[in-house]
C-alpha positions as CSV (number, residue, x, y, z in Angstrom):
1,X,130.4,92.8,74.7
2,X,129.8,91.4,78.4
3,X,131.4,88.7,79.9
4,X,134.6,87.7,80.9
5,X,137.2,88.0,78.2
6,X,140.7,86.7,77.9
7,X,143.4,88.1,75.8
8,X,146.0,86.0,74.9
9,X,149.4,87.6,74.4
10,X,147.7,90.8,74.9
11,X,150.9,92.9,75.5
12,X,150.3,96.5,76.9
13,X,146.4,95.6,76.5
14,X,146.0,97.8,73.9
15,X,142.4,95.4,72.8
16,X,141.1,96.3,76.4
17,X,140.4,100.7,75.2
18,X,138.6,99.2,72.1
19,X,136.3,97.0,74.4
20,X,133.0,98.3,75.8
21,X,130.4,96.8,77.9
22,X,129.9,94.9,81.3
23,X,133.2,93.0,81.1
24,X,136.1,91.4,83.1
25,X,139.1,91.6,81.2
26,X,142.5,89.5,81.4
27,X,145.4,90.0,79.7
28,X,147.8,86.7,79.8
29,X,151.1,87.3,78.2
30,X,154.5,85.6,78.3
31,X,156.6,89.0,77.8
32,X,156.8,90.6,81.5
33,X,158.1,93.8,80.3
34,X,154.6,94.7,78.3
35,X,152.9,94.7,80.9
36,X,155.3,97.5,82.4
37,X,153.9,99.9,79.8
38,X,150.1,99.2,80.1
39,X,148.7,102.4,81.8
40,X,145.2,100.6,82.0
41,X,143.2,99.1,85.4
42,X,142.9,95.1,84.7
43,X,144.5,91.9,85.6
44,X,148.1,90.6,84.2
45,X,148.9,87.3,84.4
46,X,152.8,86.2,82.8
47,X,152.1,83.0,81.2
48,X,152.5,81.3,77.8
49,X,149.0,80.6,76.2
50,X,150.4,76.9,76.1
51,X,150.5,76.5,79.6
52,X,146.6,75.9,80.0
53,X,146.5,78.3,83.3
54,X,142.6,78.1,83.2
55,X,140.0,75.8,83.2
56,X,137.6,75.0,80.7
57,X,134.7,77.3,80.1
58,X,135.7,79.9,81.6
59,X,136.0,83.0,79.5
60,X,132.9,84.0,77.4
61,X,135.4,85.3,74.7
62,X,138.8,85.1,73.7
63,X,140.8,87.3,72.0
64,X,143.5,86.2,69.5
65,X,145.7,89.1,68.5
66,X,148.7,88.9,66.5
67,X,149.9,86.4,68.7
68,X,150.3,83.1,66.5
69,X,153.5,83.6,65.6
70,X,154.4,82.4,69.3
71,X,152.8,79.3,69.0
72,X,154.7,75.9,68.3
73,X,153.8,73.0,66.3
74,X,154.4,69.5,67.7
């Protein structure tokens, strides 16, 4: 995989050691404290998914992983 690659709610990143390739990798997640544990080199950023912290088209992947049990209906 190459690109640039969001993980939502990625906690401690543990998605980013199972990833390979030419590849810029953030994790966005709302729980501070996971990020605390994350012995791994790439960018953080505390934010719910829902607060559309990014602009379109800019991640050529996104990773989903166990995180839709934080999401809301409306």
């Amino acid at each position: 995989m190459n690109g640039n690659i969001l993980d939502m709610d990625g906690g401690p990143g543990i998605i980013y050691s199972m990833l390979s390739g030419d590849i810029y990798y953030i994790n966005l997640d709302i729980d501070f404290s996971l990020f605390s544990i994350a012995d791994k080199d790439f960018d953080r950023i505390y934010a719910s998914p829902e607060d559309k912290v990014f602009r379109s088209e800019v991640f050529d992947a996104v990773i989903i992983h166990e995180s839709l049990h934080h999401s809301t209906t409306n």
